[in-house]
C-alpha positions as CSV (number, residue, x, y, z in Angstrom):
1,X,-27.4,7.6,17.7
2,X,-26.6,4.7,15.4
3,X,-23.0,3.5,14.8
4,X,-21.7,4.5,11.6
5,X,-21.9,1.6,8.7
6,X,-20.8,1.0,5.3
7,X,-21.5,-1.5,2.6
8,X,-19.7,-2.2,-0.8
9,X,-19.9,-4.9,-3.1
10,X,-17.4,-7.2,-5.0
11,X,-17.6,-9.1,-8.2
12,X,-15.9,-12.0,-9.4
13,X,-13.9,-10.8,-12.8
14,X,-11.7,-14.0,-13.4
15,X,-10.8,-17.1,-11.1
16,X,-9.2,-15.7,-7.7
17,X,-9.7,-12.0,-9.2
18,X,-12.6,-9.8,-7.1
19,X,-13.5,-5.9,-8.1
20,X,-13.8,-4.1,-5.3
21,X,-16.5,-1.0,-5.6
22,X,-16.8,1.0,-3.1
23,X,-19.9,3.0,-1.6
24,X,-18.7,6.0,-2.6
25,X,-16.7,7.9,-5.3
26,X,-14.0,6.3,-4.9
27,X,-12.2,4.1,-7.8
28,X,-13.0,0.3,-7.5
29,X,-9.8,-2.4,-6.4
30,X,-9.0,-5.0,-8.0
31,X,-8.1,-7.8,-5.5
32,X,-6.4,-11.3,-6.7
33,X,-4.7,-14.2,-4.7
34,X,-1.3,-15.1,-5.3
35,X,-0.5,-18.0,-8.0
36,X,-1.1,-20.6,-8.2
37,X,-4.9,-19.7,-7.1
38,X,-4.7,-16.4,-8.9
39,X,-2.6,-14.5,-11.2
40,X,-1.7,-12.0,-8.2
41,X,-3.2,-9.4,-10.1
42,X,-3.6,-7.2,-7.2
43,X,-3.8,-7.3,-3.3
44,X,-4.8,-10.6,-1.5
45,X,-7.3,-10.4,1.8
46,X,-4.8,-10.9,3.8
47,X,-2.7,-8.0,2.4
48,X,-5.9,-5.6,2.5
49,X,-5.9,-6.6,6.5
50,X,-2.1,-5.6,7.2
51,X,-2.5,-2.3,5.0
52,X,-5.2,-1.4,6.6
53,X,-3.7,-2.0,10.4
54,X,-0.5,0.1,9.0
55,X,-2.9,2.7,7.6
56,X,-4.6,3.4,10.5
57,X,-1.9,3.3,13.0
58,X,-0.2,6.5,10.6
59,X,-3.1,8.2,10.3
60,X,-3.6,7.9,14.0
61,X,0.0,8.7,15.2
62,X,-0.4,11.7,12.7
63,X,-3.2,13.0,13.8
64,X,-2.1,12.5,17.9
65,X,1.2,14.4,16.7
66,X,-0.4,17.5,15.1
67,X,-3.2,17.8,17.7
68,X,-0.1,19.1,19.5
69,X,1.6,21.3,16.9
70,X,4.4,18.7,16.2
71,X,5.6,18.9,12.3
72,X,6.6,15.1,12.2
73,X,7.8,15.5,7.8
74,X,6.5,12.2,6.4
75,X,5.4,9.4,7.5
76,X,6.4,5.9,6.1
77,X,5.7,2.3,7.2
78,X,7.1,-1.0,6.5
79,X,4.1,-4.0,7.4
80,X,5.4,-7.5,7.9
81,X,2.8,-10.0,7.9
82,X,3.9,-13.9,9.1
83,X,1.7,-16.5,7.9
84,X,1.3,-19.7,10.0
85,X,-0.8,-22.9,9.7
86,X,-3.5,-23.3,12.8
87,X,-4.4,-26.8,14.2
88,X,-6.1,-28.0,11.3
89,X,-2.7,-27.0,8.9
90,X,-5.3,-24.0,7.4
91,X,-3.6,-21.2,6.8
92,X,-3.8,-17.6,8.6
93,X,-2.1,-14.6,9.2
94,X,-0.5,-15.3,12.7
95,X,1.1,-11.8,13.3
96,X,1.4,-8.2,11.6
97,X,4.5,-6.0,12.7
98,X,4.2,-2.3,12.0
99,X,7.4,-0.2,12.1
100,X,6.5,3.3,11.4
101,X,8.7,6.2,10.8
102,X,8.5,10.1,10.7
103,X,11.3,12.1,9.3
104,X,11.3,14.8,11.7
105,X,13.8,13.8,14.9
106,X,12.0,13.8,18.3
107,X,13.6,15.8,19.8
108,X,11.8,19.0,21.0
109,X,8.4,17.4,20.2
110,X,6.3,18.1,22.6
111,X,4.0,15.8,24.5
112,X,5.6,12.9,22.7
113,X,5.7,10.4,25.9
114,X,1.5,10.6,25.7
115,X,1.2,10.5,22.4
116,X,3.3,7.4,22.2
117,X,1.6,5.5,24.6
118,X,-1.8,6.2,23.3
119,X,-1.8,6.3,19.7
120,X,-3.0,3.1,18.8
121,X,-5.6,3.0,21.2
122,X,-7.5,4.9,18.9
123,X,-6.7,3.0,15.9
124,X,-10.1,1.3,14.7
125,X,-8.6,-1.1,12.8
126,X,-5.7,-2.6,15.1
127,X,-7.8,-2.5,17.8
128,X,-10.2,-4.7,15.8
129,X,-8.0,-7.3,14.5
130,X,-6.2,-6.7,17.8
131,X,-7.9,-9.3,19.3
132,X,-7.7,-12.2,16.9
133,X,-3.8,-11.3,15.2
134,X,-1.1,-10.1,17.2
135,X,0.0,-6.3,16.1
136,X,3.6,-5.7,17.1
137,X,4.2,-1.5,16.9
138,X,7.5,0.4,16.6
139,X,8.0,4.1,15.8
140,X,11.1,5.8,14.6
141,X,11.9,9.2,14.3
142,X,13.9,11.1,11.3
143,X,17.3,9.8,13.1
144,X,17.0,6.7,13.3
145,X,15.8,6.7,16.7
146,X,13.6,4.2,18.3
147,X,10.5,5.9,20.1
148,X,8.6,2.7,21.0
């Protein structure tokens, strides 16, 4: 059995400014770099990249929390991207932080300690960019409490 694939296109609309359509119903994205390149009409690349990491790693924690009947309330995530400058002074993301955050408290989860420490590993995307950008992950829970 083949892999899964996908393939979408992009147009140029204006300068720095890409339209994003998908390959499937869903509405197309308008992309843009930041001035001075672009007007920062929408998301940059390297934007796209850090959502997605933080978007997978809820969706993931999610889904490892209700596979065991925990009611975690709503999730939230704060994404912190630092840029650096490689060797050749080019610039690249150099590390995304994810600090995500249920509202429920921990306490009388159950299985939380496994869930916790395998989460991510089924996160396609961090595991992906894993290897090229360090992905720092916290959780929280509805108190304030830090789970990892």
């Amino acid at each position: 059995m083949s892999e899964p694939q996908f393939t979408f296109t992009l147009e140029q609309q204006e300068d720095y400014a890409f339209l994003v359509r998908f390959d499937n119903d869903l509405p197309a994205l308008l992309t843009d770099e930041p001035p001075p390149l672009g007007k920062g009409a929408g998301p940059n690349p390297s934007r796209l990249i850090a959502a997605g990491v933080a978007n997978c790693l809820m969706a993931s924690l999610l889904f490892a929390l209700r596979k065991f009947k925990n009611e975690p309330g709503r999730l939230t995530a704060t994404v912190t991207a630092q840029m650096t400058r490689n060797e050749q002074k080019r610039l690249r993301i150099g590390r995304i932080d994810v600090e995500l955050r249920f509202s429920a408290a921990a306490a009388g989860m159950e299985h939380l300690d496994r869930i916790l420490a395998t989460f991510e590993d089924y996160c396609v995307v961090t595991q992906s960019v894993q290897s090229g950008i360090p992905v720092g992950i916290a959780v929280y829970d509805g108190t304030g409490a830090q789970l990892k």
